[in-house]
C-alpha positions as CSV (number, residue, x, y, z in Angstrom):
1,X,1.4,8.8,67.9
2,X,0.0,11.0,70.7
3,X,-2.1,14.1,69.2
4,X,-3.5,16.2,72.3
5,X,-5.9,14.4,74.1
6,X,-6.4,11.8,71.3
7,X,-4.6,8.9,70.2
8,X,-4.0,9.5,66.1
9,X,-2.5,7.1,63.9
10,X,-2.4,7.0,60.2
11,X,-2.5,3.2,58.2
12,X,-2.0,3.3,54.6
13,X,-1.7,-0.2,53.0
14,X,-4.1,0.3,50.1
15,X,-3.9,0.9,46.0
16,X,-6.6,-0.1,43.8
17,X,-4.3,-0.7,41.2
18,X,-2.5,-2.8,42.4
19,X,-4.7,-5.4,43.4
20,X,-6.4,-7.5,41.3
21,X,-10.2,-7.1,40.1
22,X,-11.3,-9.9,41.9
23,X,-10.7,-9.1,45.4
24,X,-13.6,-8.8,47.0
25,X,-12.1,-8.1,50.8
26,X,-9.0,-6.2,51.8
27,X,-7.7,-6.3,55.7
28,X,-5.2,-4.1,56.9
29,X,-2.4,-5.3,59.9
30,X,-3.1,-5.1,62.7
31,X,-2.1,-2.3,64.8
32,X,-2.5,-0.5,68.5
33,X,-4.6,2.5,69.4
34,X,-4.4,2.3,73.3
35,X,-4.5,-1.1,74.9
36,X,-6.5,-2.4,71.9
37,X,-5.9,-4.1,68.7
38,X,-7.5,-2.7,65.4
39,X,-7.6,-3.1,61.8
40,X,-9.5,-1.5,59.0
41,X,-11.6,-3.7,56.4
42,X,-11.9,-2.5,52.9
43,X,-14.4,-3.6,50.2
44,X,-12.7,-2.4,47.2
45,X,-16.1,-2.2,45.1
46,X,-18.4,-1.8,48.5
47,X,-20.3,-4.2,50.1
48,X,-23.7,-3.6,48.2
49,X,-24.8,-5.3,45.2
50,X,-24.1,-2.2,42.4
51,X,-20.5,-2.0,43.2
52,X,-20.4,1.7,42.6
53,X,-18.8,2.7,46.0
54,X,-15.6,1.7,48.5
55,X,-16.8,0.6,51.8
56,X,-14.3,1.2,54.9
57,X,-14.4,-0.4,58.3
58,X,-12.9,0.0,61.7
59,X,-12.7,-3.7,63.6
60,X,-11.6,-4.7,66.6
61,X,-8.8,-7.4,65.5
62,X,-8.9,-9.4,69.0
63,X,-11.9,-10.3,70.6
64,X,-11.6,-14.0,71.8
65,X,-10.6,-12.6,75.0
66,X,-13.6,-10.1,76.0
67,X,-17.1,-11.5,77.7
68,X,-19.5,-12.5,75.4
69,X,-21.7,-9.1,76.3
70,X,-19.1,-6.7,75.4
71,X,-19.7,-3.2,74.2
72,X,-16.8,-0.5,72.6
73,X,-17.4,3.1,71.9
74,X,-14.9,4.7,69.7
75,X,-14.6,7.7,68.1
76,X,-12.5,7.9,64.7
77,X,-12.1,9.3,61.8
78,X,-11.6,7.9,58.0
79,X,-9.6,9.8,55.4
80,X,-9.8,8.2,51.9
81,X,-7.5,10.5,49.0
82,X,-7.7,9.3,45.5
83,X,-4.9,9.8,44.0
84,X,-5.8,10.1,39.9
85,X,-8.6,12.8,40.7
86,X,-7.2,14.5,43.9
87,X,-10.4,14.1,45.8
88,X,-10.3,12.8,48.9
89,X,-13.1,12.7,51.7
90,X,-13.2,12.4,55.3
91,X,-16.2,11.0,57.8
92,X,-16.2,10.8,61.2
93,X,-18.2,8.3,62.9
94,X,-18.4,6.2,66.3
95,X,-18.9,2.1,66.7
């Protein structure tokens, strides 16, 4: 999907209740923003030791094929709604 000058795309492949309590890691599929490959990563119960957050990543799915020195800037934006409550939160950021 094309949104002005910026590519926008929306994934969404993930309910906490319907995965088990053990999961520690959650990947998304793979998909295309421009000529890359992306997915997101989701610790369900974050990636620190209390467990009192979720923890949401943007990672390049295919990097075999760049030089070992390669650098990425990207610009996105993560949109998380909880359902129950009806809070939701949003964060912008850049790797």
């Amino acid at each position: 999907v094309y949104c002005g000058n910026k590519r926008c795309f929306t994934r969404t492949f993930f309910d906490k209740n319907r995965i088990l309590l053990l999961i520690f890691r959650v990947w998304s599929k793979e998909f295309d923003v421009g000529d890359y490959k992306w997915r997101l990563i989701i610790y369900p119960y974050g990636k620190e030791k209390d467990h009192s957050h979720v923890s949401v990543y943007l990672a390049m799915a295919e990097t075999s094929s760049l030089p070992i020195d390669w650098e990425f800037n990207a610009n996105f934006t993560i949109f998380l709604y909880n359902q129950i409550s009806m809070f939701s939160i949003k964060r912008r950021a850049a790797l």
